[in-house]
N, C-alpha and C positions, 0 to 999 in steps of 0.2 A: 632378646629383651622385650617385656610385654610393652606394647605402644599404649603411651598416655592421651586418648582421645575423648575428646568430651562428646556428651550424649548427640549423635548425629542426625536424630528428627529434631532434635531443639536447633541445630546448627541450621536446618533449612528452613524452619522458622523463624528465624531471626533474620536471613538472608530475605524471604518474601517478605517482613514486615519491614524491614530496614528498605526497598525498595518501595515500597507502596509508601512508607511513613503513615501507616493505619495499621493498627491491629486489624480495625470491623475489616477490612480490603485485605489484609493478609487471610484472613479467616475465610473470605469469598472464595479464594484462591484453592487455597488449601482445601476445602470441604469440611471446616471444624467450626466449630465456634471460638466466637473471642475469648472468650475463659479459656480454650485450651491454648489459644495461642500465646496467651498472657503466662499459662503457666510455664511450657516451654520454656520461652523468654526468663522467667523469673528461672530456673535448673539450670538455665546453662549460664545465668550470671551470678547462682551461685558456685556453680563451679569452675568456674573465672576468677571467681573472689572481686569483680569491679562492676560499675553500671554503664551497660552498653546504650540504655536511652535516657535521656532527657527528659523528664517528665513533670515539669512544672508548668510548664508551659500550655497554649490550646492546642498545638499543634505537636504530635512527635517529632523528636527531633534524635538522632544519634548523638552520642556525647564524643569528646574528642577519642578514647581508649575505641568504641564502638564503630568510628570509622574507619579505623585504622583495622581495624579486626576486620570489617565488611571487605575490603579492600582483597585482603591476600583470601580471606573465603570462598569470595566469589571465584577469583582464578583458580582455586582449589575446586570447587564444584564445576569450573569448565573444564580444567583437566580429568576429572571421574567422569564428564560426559561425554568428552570428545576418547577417552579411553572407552568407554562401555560402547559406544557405537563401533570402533575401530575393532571390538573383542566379537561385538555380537553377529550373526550374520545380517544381512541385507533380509528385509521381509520376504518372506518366503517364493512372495509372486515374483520378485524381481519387477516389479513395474517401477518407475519414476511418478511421480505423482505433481505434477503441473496445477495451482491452482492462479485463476489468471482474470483478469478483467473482461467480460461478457463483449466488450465491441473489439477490444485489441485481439481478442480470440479469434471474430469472424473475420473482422479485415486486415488486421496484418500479419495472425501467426498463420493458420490453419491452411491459407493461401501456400505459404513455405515450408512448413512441416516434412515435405516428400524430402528434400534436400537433408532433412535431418537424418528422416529416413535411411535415406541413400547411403550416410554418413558412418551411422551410428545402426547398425541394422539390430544389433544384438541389444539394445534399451526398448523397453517395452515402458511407451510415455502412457500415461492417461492424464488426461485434462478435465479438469473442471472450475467451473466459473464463481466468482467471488467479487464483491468489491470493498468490505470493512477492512477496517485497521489490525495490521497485524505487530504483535508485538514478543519480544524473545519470548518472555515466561508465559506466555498464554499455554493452552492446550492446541498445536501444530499440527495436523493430519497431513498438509502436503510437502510437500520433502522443497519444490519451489513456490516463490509469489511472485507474481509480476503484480503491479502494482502503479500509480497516478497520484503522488502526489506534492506538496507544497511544500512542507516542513515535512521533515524524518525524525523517528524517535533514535535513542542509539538501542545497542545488544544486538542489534542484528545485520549480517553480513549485505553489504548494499554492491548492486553493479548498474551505474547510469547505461538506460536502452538509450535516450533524446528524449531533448528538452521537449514540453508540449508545444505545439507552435499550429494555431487555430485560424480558419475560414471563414468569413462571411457567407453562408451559401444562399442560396434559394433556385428555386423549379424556373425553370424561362418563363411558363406560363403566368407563374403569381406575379414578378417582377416586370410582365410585359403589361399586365394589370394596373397594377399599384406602383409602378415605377417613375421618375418622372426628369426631367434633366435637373436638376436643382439637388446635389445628392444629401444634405441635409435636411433637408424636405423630406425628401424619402425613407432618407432611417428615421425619421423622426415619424412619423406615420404609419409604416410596416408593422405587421404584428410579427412576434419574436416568440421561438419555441425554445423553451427555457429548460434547463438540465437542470433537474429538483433537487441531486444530490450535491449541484455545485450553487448555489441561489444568488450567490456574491457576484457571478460569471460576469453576467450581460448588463450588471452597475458599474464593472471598473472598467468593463471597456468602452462603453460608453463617456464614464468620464474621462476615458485617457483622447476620447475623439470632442471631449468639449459636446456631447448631447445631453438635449434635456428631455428624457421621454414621456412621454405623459406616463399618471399611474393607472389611469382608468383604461390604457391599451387590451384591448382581446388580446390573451396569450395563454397559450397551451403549455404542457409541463409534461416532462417525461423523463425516467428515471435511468435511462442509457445511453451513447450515443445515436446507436445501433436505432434505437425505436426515433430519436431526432432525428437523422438522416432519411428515415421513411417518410416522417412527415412532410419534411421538404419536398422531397421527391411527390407528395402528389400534393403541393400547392399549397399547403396551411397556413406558411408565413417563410420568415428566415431566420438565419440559425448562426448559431458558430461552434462547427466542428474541427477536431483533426484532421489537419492537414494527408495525412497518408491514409486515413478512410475515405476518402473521398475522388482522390485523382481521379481513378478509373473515371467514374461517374462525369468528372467535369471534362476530364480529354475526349468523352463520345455522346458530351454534349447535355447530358442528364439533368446535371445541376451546373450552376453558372457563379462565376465568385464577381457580381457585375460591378462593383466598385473597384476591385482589386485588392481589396482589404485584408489584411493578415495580421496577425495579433498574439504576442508570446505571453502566456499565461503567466510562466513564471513558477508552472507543475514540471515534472518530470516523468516520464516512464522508467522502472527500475524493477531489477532480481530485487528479492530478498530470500534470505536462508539462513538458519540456524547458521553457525561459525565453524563447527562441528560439521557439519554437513561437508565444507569444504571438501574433506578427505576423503568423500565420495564419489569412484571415480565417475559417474550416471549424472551426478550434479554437476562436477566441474564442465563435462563432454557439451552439457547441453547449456551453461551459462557461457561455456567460450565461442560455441555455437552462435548462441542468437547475439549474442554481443559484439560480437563481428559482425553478423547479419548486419546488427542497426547501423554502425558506423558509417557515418558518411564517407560520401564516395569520393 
């Protein structure tokens, strides 16, 4: 019997704009323009015979028939994908493809990698560094993300590494300097090397410590931890990094936590991976891997 399917570039059309709630943001996606996406949209609701959006309103909206449709679509279009990967081969290189946070790279994976090695000899990882938001339907090049952060979007497969859980550091030198016995004094005067990409950072911990810093403080900015940590280390000011970049450094004396200060962000480290990817056995090998790795001892 011929299968009665409706036109199936209109169906993924509707599925990106039904997610975005934009045509213009569907259109972004897709590489078309809003007139195509709109026409789509209008073919495959007439071949529906119903109105899958909303459209009175400023904002789009799905109509109740249209969510409902969205709903079994989408699992539909997970099942076509998670079957085309499961049908197609593996890329041809067979490498795994690691893309991962630039400080969690140098100080806690790259460090343990040999053990992966050791493990798994026949995956061929390649890494490379990233820190933007990644999200299911985007355009994906690496098969994993590790990833930093606060709030998580859904559509994609999550594995909590640890919570973040952050140092007070500074050089012995700067703090032998600038330090002083009065420890509110001290932070209250210190200059603070600041993480650009996180700017909120060193406000809420400060007000979780009851400080009022001045705003005209000298402070420097930098866009990794990796490059914070250096500053520290030759005396610029103090900082608040990860906890696990930094041990080495403070057990042979490098850097010093001289308060004793410790402070949970409230971010996380995590996998992230298409859902699909699961059934890869390259993914799972090296998600059960380092996920064990982090667990506490």
């Amino acid at each position: 019997m011929k299968r009665q399917l409706p036109p199936l570039n209109a169906l993924r059309h509707f599925e990106v704009a039904a997610r975005h709630g934009s045509f213009t943001r569907a259109a972004g996606e897709l590489g078309v323009t809003q007139g195509a996406v709109s026409k789509q949209i209008a073919l495959l609701e007439d071949y529906l015979g119903c109105t899958l959006f909303d459209r009175s309103g400023l904002n789009l909206q799905l109509s109740e028939r249209g969510q409902t449709f969205l709903t079994q679509i989408s699992l539909a279009l997970e099942t076509i994908e998670t079957v085309t990967f499961l049908t197609r081969e593996r890329d041809a290189s067979g490498i795994l493809h690691v893309n991962i946070l630039p400080s969690f790279s140098s100080s806690w994976l790259i460090p343990r990698l040999q053990g992966f090695a050791d493990h798994f000899p026949g995956i061929r990882l390649q890494l490379s560094t990233g820190d933007g938001p990644v999200e299911k339907n985007s355009v994906l090049e690496a098969d994993i993300y590790v990833r930093c952060q606060e709030k998580w979007g859904a559509g994609l497969e999550r594995q909590l590494l640890f919570p973040e859980r952050l140092l007070l550091i500074s050089g012995p030198e700067y703090i032998r300097l600038h330090g002083g016995d009065d420890r509110q004094e001290t932070l209250g005067c210190c200059r603070y090397l600041e993480h650009t990409s996180r700017p909120a950072l060193l406000q809420k911990w400060q007000s979780s410590l009851g400080l009022d810093v001045a705003r005209d403080l000298p402070a420097l900015g930098f866009e990794h931890f990796f490059m914070i940590i250096e500053g520290v280390r030759n005396n610029l000011g103090l900082a608040l990094v990860p906890d696990f970049m930094v041990g080495k450094d403070i057990d042979e004396g490098r850097l010093i936590n001289p308060f004793g200060i410790e402070y949970s962000s409230g971010f996380e480290y995590a996998l992230l991976y298409q859902s699909y990817k699961k059934f890869d056995p390259a993914v799972r090998a090296f998600s059960d891997w380092i996920v064990k790795l982090a667990a506490p001892v």
